[in-house]
N, C-alpha and C positions, 0 to 999 in steps of 0.2 A: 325947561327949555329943550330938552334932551328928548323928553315926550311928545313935545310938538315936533320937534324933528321928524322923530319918526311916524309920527301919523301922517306928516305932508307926504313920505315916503311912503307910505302905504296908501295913501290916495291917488297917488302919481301911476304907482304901480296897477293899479284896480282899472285905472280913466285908461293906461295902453291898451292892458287886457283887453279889457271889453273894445276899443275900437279894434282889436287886429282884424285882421283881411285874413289870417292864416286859419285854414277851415280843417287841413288834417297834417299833420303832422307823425312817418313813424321810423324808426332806425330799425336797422338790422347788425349786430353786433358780430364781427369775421372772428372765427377760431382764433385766440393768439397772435391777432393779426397778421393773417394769414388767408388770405381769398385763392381757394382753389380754381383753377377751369373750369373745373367740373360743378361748383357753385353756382346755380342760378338761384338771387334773389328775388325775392314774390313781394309784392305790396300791392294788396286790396281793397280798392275801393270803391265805394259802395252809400248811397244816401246822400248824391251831389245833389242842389240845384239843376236842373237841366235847362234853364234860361239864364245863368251864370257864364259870364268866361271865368277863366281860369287861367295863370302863369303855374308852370312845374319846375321845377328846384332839385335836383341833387343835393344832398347834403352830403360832401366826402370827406371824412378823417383821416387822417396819414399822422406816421411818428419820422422819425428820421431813420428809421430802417426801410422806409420809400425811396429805392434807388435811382428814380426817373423823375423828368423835368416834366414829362405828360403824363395823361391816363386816357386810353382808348377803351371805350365803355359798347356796349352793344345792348341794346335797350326794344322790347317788345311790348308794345302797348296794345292788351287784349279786349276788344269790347266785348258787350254781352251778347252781342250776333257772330261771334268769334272771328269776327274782322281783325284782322291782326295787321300793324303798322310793325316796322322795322328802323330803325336807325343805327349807325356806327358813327357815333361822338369820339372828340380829342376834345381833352380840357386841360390848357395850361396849370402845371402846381408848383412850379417855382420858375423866376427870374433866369434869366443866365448866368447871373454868380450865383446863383446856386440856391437864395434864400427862398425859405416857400411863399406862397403864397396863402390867402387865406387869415382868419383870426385865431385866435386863442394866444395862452400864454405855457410857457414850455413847450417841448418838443411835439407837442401833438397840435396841429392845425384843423382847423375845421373849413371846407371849402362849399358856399355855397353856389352852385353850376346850373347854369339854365338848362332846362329839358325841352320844352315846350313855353312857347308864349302865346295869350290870346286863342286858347282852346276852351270847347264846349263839349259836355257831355251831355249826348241829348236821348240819351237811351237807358231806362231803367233799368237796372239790374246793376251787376259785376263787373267792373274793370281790372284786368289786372297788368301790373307793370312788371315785366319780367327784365333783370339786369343781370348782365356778365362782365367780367372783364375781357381785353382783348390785345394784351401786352404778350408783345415777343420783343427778344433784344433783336439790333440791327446787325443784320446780314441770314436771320436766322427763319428757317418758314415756319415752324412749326412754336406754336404761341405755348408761352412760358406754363410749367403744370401750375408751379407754387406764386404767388406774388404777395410777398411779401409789403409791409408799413401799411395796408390799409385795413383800419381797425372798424370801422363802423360806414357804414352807407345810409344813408334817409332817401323817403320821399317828403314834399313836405308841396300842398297847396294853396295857392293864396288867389283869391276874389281877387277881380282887377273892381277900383272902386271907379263908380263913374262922377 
């Protein structure tokens, strides 16, 4: 009985696999969780589809040494004709009483964050996704050296299916 269990589990698991939509997936692991300023994270991508859309993901970890309800992110998307897009994102990570948001269990949460929805890469070569943080506390102009709770950052792309 025990052995059939687990094979149905292991079939279930093979049948998700193989349908995901998720085409790349990669983390970048912060010092001691600790993301400098001075930190810019690189994710390259490279061997898309170029008749594909595509939604883009954040994937952000925090512990509870994350002392903010937001994260202000600054994100550079490079194409291979070095067209460069720019953005400055806020992304909710906890409620107003204070609990985070996101999953996992214990103190560290994983938060998956839209980037991008319904894009296409239609140019061969190199993309690269450059991210920074972009926290300063309030009243304050000059944006924090150290930030501190956030342990890991992803990118992660996913096929939109038709």
């Amino acid at each position: 009985m025990a052995s059939r269990l687990c094979i149905s589990m292991l079939v279930a698991l093979l049948f998700t696999a193989c349908n995901s939509n998720v085409v790349y997936t990669e983390y970048k692991t912060l010092n001691n969780g600790i993301w400098s300023n001075a930190d810019t994270l690189d994710f390259k991508i490279k061997d898309l589809d170029s008749t594909a859309y595509y939604n883009l993901f954040l994937n952000v970890r925090n512990d509870n040494d994350y002392e903010f309800s937001n994260l202000f992110l600054i994100t550079k998307l490079i194409k291979p004709n070095q067209q460069v897009q720019v953005d400055t994102l806020e992304y909710e990570m906890a409620l107003p009483n204070g609990e985070w948001l996101g999953t996992g269990r214990g103190s560290t949460k994983e938060n998956k964050l839209w980037l991008r929805e319904n894009i296409k890469f239609p140019d061969s070569g190199v993309y690269t996704l450059k991210v920074q943080h972009a926290m300063r506390k309030n009243g304050m102009v000059e944006g924090m050296q150290r930030l501190k709770g956030i342990t890991d950052v992803g990118l992660q792309l996913e096929t939109i299916q038709e």
